[in-house]
C-alpha positions in Angstrom: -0.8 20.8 22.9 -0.4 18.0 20.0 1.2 18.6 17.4 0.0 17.1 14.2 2.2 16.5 10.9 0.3 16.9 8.0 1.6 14.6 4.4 0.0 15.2 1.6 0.1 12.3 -1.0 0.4 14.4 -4.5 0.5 13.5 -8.1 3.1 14.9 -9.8 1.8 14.7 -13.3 -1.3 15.9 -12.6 -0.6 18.4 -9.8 -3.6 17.9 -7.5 -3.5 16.0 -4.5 -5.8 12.5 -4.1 -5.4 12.0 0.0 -3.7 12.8 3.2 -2.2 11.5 5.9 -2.2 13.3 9.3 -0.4 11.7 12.1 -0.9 12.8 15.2 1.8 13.3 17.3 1.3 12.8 21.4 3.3 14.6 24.1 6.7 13.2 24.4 6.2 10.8 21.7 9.6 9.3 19.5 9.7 10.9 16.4 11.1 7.4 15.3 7.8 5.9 16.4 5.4 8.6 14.6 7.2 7.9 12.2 7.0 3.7 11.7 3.0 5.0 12.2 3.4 6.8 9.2 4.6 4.0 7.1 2.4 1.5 8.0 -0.7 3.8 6.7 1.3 4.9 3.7 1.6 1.0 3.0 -2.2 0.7 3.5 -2.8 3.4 0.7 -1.2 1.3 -1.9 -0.3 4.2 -3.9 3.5 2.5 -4.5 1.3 -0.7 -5.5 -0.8 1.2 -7.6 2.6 3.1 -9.4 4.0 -0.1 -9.5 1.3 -1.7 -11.9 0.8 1.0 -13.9 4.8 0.9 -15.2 3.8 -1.3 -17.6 0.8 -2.6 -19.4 -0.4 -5.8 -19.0 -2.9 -8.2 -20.8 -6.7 -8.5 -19.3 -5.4 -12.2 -20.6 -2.5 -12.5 -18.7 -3.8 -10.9 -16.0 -6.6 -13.8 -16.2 -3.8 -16.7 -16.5 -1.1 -15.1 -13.6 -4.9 -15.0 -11.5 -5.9 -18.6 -12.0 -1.9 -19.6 -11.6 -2.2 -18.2 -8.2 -5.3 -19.6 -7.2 -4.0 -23.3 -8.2 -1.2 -22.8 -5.9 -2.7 -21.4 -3.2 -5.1 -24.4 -3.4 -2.2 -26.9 -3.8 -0.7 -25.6 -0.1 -4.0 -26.5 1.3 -4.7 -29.6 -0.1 -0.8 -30.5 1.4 -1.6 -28.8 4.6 -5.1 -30.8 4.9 -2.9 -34.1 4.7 
């Protein structure tokens, strides 16, 4: 029989839950393993990014700039690596 753990993903403001995980869990499997699967898909949610950004506002503006900052870098790390 497999046992599944079921983790729901909740909002506590709201009350109502958006998503949830279910990890299955195989015959003889490490918990410690299950586990490091059920952290890796949490990451891929991006509900701590998500919380993260929504902390504090920030300015379409700024948001525009911090973009186009990023970009020029990025760029500027090819452009060495090409030469």
């Amino acid at each position: 029989m497999q046992d599944k753990y079921i983790l729901y993903l909740c909002s506590l403001k709201e009350r109502r839950c958006y998503s949830m995980l279910i990890i299955p869990i195989k015959d003889g499997e490490n918990i410690d393993r299950a586990l490091k699967r059920y952290k890796r898909k949490f990451d891929r949610t991006g509900v701590v990014r998500q919380l993260r950004s929504r902390q504090q506002f920030t300015k379409p503006s700024v948001q525009r700039r911090a973009e186009i900052q990023k970009a020029a870098y990025i760029q500027g790390l090819r452009d060495a690596e090409e030469n």
